[in-house]
N, CA, C and O atoms as a GROMACS GRO file, in nm:
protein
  416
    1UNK      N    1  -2.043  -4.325  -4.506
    1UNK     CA    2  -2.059  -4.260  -4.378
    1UNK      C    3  -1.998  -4.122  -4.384
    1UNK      O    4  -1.909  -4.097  -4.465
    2UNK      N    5  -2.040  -4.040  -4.308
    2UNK     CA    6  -2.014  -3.880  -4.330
    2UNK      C    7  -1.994  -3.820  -4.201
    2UNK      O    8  -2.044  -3.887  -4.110
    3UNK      N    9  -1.940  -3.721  -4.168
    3UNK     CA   10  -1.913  -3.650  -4.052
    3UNK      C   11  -2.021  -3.548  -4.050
    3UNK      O   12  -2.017  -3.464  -4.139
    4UNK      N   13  -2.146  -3.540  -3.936
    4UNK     CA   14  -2.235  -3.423  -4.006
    4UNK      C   15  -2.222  -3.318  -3.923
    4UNK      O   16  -2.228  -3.353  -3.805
    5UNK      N   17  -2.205  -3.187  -3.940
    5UNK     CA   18  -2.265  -3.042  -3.834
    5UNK      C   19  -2.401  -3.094  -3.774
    5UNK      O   20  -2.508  -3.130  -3.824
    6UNK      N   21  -2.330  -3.078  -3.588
    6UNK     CA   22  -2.475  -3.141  -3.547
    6UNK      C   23  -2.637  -3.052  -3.561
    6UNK      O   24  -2.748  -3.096  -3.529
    7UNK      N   25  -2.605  -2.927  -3.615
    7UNK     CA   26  -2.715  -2.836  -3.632
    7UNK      C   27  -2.773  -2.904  -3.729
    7UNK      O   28  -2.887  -2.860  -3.746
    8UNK      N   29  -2.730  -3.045  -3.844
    8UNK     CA   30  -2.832  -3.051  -3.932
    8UNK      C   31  -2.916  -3.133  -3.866
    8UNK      O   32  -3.035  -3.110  -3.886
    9UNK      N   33  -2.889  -3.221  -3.795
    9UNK     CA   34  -3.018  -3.307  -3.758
    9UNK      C   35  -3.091  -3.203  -3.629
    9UNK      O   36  -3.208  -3.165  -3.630
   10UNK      N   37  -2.976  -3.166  -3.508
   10UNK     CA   38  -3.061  -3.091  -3.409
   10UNK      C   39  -3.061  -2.963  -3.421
   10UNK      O   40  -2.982  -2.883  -3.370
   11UNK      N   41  -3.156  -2.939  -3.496
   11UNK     CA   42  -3.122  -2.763  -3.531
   11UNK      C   43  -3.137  -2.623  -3.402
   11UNK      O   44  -3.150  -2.503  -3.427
   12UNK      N   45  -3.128  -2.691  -3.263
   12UNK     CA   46  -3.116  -2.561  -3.170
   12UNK      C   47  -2.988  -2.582  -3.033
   12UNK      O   48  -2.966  -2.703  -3.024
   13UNK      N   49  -2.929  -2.525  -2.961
   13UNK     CA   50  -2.861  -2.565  -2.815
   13UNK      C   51  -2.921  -2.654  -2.767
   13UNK      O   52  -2.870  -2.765  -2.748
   14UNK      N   53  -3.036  -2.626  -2.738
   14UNK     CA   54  -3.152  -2.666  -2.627
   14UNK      C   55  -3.145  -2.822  -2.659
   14UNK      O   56  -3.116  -2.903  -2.571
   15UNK      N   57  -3.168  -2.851  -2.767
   15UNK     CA   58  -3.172  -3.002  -2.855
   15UNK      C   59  -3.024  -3.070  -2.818
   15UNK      O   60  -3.028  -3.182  -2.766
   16UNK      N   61  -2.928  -3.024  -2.835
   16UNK     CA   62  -2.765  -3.070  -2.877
   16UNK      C   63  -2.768  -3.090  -2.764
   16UNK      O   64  -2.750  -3.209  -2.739
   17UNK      N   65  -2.792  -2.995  -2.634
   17UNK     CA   66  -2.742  -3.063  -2.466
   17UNK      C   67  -2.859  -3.161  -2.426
   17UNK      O   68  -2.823  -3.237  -2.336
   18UNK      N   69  -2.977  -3.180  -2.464
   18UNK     CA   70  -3.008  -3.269  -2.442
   18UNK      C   71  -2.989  -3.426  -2.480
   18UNK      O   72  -3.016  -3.525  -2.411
   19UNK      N   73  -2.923  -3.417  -2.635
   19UNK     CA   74  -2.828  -3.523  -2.704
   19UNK      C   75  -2.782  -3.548  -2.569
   19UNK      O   76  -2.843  -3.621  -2.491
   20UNK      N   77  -2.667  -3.483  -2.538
   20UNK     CA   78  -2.571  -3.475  -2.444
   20UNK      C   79  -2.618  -3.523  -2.291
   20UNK      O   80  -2.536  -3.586  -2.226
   21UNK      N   81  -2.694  -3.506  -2.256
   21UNK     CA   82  -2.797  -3.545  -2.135
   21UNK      C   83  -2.854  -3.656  -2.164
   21UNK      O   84  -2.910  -3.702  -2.065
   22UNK      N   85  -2.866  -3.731  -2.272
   22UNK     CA   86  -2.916  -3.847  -2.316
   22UNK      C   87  -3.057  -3.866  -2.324
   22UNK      O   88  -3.109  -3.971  -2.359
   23UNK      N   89  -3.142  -3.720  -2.277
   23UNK     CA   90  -3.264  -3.694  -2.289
   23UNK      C   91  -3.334  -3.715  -2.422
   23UNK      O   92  -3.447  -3.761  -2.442
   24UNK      N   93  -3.238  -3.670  -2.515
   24UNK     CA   94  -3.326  -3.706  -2.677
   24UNK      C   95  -3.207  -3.766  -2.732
   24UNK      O   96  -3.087  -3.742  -2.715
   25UNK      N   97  -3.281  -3.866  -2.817
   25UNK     CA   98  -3.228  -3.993  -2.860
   25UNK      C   99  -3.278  -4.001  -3.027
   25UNK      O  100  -3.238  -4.094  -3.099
   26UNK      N  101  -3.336  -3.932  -3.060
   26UNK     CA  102  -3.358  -3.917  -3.186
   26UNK      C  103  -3.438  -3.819  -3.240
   26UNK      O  104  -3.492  -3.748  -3.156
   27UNK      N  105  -3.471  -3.785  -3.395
   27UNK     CA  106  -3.541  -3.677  -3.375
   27UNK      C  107  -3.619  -3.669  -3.524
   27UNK      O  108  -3.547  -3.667  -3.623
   28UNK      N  109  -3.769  -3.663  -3.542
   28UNK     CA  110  -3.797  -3.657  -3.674
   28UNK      C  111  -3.795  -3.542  -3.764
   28UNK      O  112  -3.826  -3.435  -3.712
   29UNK      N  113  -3.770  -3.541  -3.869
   29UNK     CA  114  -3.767  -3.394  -3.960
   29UNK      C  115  -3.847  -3.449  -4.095
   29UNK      O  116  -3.863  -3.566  -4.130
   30UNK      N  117  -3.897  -3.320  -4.164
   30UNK     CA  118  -3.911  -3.318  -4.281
   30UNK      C  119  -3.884  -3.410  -4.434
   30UNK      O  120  -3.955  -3.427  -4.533
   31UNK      N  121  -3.748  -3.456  -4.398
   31UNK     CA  122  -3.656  -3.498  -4.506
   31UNK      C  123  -3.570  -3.544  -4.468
   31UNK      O  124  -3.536  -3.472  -4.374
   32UNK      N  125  -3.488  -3.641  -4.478
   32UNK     CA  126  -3.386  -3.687  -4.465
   32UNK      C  127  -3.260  -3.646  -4.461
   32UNK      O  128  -3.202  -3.634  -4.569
   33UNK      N  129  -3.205  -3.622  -4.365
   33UNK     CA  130  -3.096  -3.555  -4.333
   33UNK      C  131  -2.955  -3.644  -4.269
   33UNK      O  132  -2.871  -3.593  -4.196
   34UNK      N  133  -2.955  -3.762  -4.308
   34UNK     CA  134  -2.858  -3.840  -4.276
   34UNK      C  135  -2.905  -3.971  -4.276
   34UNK      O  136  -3.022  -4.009  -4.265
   35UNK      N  137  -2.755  -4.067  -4.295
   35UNK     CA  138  -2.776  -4.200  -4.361
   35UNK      C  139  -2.733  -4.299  -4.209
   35UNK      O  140  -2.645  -4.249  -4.138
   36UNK      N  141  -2.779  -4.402  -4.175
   36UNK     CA  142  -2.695  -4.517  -4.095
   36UNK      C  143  -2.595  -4.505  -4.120
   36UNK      O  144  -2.551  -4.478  -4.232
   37UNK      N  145  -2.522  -4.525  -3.999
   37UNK     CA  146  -2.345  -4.510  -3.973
   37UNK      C  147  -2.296  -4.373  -3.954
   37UNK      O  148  -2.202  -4.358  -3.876
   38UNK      N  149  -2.363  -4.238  -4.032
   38UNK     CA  150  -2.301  -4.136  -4.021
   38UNK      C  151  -2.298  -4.070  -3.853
   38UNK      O  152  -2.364  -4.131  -3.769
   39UNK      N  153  -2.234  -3.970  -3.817
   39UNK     CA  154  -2.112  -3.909  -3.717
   39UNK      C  155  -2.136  -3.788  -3.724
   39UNK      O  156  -2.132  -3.733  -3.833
   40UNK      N  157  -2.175  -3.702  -3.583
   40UNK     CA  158  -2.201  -3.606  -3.545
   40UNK      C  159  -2.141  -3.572  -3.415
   40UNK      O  160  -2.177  -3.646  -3.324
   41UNK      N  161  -2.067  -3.488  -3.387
   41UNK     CA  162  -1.994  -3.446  -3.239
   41UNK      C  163  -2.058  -3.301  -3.193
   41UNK      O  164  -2.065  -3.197  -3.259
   42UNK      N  165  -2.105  -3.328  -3.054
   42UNK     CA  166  -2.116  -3.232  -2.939
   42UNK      C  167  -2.021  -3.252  -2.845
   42UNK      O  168  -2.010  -3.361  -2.789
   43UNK      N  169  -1.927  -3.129  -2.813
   43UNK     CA  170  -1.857  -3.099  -2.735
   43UNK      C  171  -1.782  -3.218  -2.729
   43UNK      O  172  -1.777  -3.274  -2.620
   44UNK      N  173  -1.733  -3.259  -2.806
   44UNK     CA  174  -1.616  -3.385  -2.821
   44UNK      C  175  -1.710  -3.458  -2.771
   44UNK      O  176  -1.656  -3.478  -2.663
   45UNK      N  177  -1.826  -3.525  -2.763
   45UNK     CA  178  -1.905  -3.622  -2.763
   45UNK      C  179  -1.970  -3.681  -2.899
   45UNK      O  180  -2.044  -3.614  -2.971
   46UNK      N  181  -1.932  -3.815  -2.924
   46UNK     CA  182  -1.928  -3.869  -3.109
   46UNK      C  183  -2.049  -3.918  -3.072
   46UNK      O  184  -2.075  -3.992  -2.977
   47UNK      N  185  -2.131  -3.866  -3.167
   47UNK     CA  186  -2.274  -3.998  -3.161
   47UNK      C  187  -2.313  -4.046  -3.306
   47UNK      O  188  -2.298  -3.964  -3.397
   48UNK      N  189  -2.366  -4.186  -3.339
   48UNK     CA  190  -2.362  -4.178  -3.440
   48UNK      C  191  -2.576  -4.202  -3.488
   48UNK      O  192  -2.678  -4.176  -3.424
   49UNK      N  193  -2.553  -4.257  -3.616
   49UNK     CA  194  -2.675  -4.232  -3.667
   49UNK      C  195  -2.666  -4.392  -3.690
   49UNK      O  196  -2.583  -4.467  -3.742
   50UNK      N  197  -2.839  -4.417  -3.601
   50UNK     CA  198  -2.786  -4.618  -3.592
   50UNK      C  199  -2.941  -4.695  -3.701
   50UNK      O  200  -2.950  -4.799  -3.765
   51UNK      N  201  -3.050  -4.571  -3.674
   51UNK     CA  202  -3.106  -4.574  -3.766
   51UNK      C  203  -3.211  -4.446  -3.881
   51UNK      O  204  -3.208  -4.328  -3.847
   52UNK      N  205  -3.273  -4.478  -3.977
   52UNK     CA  206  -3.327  -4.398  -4.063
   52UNK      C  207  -3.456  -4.427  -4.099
   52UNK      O  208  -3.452  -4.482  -4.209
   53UNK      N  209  -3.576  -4.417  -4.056
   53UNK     CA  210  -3.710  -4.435  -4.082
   53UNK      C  211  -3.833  -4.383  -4.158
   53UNK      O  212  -3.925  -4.342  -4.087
   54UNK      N  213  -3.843  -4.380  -4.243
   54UNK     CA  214  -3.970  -4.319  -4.317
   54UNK      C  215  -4.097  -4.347  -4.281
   54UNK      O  216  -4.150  -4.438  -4.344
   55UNK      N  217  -4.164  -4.289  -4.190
   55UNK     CA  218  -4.308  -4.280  -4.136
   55UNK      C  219  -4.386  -4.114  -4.166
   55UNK      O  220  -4.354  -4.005  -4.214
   56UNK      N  221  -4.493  -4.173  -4.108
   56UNK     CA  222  -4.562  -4.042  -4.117
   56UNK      C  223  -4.609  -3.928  -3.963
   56UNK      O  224  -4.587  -3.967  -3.848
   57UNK      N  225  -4.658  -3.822  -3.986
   57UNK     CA  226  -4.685  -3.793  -3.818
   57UNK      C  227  -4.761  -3.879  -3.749
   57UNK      O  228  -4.730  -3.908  -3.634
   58UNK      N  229  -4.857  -3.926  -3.801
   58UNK     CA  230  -4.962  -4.005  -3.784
   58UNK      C  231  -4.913  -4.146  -3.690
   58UNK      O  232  -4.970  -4.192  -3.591
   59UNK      N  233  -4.801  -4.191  -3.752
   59UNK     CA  234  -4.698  -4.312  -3.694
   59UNK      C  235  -4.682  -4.247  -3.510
   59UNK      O  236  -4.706  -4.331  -3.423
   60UNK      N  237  -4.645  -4.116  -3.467
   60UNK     CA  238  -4.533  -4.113  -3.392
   60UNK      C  239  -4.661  -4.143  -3.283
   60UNK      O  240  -4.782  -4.147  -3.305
   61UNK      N  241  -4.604  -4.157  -3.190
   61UNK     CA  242  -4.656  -4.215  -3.001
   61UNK      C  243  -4.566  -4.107  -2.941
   61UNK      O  244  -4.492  -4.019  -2.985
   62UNK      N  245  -4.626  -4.175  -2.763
   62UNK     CA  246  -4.554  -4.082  -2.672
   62UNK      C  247  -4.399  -4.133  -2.678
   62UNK      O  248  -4.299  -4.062  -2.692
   63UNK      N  249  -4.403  -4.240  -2.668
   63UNK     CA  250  -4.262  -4.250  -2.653
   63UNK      C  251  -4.156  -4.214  -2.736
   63UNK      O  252  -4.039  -4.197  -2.703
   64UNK      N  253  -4.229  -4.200  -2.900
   64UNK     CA  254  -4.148  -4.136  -2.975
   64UNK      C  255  -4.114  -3.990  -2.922
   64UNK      O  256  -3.994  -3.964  -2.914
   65UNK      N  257  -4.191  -3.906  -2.891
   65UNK     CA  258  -4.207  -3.760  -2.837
   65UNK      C  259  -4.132  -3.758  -2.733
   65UNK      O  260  -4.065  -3.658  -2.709
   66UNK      N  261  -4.127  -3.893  -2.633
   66UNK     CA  262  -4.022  -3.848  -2.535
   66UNK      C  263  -3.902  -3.876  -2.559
   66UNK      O  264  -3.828  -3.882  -2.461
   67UNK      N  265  -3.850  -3.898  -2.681
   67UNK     CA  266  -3.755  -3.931  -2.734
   67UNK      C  267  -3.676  -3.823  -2.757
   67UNK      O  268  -3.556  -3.804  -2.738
   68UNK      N  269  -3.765  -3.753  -2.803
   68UNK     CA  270  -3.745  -3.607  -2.854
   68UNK      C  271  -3.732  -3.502  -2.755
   68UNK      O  272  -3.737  -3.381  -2.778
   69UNK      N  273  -3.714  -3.566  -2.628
   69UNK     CA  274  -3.755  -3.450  -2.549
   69UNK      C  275  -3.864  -3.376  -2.445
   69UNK      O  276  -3.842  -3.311  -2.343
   70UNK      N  277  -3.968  -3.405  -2.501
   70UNK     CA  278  -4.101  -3.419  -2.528
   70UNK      C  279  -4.198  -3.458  -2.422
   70UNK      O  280  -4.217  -3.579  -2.436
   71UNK      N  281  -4.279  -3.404  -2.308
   71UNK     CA  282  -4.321  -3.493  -2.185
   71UNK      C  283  -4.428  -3.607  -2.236
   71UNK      O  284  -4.425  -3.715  -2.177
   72UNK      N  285  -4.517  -3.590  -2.337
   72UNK     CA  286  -4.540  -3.728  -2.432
   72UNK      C  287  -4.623  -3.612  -2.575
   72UNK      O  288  -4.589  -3.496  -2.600
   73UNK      N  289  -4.729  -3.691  -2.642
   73UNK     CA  290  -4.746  -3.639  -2.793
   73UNK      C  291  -4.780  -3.507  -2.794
   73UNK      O  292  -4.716  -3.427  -2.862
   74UNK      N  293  -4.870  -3.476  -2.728
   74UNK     CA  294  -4.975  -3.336  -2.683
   74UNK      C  295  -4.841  -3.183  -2.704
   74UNK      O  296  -4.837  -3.077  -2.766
   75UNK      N  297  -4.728  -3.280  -2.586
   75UNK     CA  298  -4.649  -3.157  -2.571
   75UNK      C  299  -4.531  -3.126  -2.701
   75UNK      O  300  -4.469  -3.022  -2.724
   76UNK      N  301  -4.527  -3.259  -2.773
   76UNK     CA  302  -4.470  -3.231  -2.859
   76UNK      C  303  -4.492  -3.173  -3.011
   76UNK      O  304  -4.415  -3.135  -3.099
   77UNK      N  305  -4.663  -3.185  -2.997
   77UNK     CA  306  -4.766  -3.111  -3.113
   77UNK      C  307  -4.736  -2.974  -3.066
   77UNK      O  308  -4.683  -2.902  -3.151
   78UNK      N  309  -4.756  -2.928  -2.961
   78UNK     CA  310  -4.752  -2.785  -2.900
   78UNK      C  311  -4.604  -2.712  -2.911
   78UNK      O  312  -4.590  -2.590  -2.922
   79UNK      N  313  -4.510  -2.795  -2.906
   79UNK     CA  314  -4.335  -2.751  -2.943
   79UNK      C  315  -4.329  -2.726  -3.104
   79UNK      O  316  -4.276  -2.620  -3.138
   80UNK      N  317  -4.371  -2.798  -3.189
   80UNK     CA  318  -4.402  -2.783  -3.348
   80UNK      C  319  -4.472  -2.659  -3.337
   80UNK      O  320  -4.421  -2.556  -3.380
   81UNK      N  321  -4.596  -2.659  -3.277
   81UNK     CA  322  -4.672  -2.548  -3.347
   81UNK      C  323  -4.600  -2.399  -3.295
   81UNK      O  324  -4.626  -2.292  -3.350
   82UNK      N  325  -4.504  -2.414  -3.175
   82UNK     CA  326  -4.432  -2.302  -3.129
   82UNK      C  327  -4.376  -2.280  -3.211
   82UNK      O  328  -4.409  -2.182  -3.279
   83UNK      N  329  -4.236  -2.376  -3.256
   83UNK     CA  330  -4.107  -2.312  -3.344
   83UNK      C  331  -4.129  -2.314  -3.524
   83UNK      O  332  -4.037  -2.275  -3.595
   84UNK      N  333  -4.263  -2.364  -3.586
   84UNK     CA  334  -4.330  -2.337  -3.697
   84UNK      C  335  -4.443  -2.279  -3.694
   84UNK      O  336  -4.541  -2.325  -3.635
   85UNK      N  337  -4.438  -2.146  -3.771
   85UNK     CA  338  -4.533  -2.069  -3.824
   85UNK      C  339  -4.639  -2.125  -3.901
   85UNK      O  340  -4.612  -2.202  -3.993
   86UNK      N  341  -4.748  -2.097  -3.877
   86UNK     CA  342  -4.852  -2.198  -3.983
   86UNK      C  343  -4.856  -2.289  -3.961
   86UNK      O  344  -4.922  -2.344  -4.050
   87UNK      N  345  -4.806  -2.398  -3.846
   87UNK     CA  346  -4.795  -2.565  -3.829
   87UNK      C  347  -4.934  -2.580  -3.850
   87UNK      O  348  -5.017  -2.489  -3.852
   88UNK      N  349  -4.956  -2.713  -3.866
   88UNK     CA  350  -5.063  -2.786  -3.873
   88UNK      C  351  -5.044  -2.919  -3.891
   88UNK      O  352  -4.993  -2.959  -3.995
   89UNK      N  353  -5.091  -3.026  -3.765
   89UNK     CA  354  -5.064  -3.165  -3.723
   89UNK      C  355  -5.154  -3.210  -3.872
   89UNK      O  356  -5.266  -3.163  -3.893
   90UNK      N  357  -5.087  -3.304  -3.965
   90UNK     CA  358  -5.156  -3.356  -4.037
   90UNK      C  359  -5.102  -3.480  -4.011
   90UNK      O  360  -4.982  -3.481  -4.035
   91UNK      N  361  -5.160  -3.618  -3.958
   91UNK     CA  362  -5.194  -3.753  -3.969
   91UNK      C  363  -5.093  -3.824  -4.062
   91UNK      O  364  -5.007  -3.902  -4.019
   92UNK      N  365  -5.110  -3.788  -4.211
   92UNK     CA  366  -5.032  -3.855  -4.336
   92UNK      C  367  -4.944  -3.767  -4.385
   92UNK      O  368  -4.889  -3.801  -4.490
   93UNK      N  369  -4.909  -3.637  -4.325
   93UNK     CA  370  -4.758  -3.556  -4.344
   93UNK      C  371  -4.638  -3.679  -4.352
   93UNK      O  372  -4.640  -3.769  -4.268
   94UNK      N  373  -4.548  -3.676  -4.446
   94UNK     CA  374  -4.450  -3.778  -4.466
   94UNK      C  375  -4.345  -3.689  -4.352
   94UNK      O  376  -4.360  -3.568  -4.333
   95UNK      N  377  -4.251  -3.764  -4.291
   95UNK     CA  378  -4.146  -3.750  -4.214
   95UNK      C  379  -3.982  -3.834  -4.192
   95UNK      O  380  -3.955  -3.930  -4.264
   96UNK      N  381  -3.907  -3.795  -4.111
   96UNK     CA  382  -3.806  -3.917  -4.146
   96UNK      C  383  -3.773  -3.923  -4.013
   96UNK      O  384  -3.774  -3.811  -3.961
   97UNK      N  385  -3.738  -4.036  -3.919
   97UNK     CA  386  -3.679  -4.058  -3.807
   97UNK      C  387  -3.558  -4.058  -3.830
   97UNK      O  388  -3.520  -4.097  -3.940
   98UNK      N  389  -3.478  -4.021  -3.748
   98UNK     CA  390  -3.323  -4.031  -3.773
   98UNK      C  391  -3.336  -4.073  -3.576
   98UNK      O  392  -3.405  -4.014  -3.493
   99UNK      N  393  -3.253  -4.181  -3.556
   99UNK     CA  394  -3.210  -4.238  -3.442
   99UNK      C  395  -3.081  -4.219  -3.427
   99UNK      O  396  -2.992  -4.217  -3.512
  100UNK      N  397  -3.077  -4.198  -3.263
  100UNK     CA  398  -2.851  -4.195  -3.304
  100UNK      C  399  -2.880  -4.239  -3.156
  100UNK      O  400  -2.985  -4.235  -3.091
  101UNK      N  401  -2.705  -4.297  -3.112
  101UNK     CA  402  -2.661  -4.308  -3.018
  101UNK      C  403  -2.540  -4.288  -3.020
  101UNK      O  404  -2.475  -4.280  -3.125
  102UNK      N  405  -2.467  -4.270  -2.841
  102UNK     CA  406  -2.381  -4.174  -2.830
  102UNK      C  407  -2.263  -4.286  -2.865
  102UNK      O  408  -2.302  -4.403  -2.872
  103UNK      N  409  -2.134  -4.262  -2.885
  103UNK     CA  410  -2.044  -4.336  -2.927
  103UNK      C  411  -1.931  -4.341  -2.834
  103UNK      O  412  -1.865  -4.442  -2.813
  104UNK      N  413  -1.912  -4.215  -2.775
  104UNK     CA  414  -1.812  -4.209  -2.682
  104UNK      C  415  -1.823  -4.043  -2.568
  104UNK      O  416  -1.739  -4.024  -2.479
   0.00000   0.00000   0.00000
């Protein structure tokens, strides 16, 4: 288990206070960026990492998207294609879920 900078899993403010708001609850990336059990703090708020999933885009639903934040899939295709240049929704793009909850 590891203590992580919460910028590696939520890489913006906007993301971290919503941690904090309990609005997003997990978040998919690229690659794997943390293991079960590991520990991330916002504003003296500990949350940890409860799980780690290997799916594809193709996998995610609305509810994953509102997980993220997200008002369901549509808006969360449209948030990707904002903060990546060149995005493009591909179906069988590999991805990683990282799940956390807050600890204290």
């Amino acid at each position: 288990m590891a203590q992580l900078d919460p910028g590696t899993l939520l890489p913006n403010d906007r993301m971290r206070q919503q941690a904090l708001d309990g609005a997003v609850t997990q978040i998919h990336r690229g690659q794997q960026y943390a293991d079960e059990g590991d520990t991330f703090e916002i504003d003296e708020t500990t949350f940890e990492v409860v799980d780690v999933d290997e799916r594809t885009l193709g996998d995610m639903t609305d509810v994953d998207a509102r997980a993220e934040g997200a008002r369901d899939l549509d808006h969360y295709k449209q948030i990707l294609e904002r903060a990546h240049e060149n995005f493009e929704w591909d179906d069988d793009s590999d991805i990683v879920c990282h799940r956390f909850e807050r600890l204290s």
